[in-house]
C-alpha positions in Angstrom: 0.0 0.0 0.0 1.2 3.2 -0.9 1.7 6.4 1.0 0.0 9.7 -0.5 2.7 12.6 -0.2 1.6 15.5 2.1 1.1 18.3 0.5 2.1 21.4 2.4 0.4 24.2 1.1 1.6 27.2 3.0 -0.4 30.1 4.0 0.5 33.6 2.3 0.2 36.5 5.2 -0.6 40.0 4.0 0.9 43.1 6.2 -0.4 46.5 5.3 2.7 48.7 5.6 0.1 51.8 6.1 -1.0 50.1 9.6 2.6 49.9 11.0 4.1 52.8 13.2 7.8 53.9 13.6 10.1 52.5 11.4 8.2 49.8 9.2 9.9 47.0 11.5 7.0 44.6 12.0 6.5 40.6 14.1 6.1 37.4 11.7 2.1 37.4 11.3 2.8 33.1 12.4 6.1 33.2 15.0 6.8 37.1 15.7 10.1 37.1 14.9 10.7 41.1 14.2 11.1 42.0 10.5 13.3 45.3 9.7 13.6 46.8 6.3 17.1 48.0 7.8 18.2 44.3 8.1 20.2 43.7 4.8 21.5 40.5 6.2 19.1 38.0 5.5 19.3 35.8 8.2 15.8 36.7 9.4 14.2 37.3 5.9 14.3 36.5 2.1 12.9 38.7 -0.7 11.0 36.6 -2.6 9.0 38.3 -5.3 9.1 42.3 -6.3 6.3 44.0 -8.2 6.5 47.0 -9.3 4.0 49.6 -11.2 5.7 51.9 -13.6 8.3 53.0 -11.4 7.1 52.7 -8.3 7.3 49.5 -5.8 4.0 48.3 -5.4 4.1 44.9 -3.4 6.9 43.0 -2.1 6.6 39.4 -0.4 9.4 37.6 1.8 9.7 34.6 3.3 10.8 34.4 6.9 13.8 32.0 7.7 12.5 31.2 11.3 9.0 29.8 10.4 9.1 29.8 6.3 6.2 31.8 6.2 5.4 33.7 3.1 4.3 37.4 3.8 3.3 40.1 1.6 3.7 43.7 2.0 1.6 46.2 0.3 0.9 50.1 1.0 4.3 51.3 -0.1 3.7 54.9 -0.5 4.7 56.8 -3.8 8.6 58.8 -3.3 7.5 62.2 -4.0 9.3 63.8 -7.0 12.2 65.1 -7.1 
């Protein structure tokens, strides 16, 4: 008798940067492990996927490396022009 293979479908969390106060550092939505956009080391986070609209970043999801969870982040505000 053969085993079926589990599927592990994981759950994509949304964060709504708009919602977040001080400096856009936010918990895992599944373990809280804290989230920086000044961490450029990747050891608590990957960048995953990028999408952008014209020139402007619209969405961008990561994956956390504690729990593997997959979170995207919308509400990135358009840079003023220069």
């Amino acid at each position: 008798m053969m085993k079926k293979a589990a599927v592990k479908k994981s759950l994509i969390y949304t964060v709504d940067l708009t919602t977040i106060d001080g400096d856009g550092a936010f918990p895992c939505p599944k373990c809280g492990v804290i989230i920086s956009p000044d961490d450029e080391t990747e050891e608590v986070y990957q960048i995953v996927k990028t999408k952008v609209k014209g020139d402007e970043l619209a969405e961008l999801t990561l994956m956390c490396n504690k729990c593997g969870s997959k979170i995207r982040l919308t509400g990135f505000l358009p840079q003023p022009e220069s």
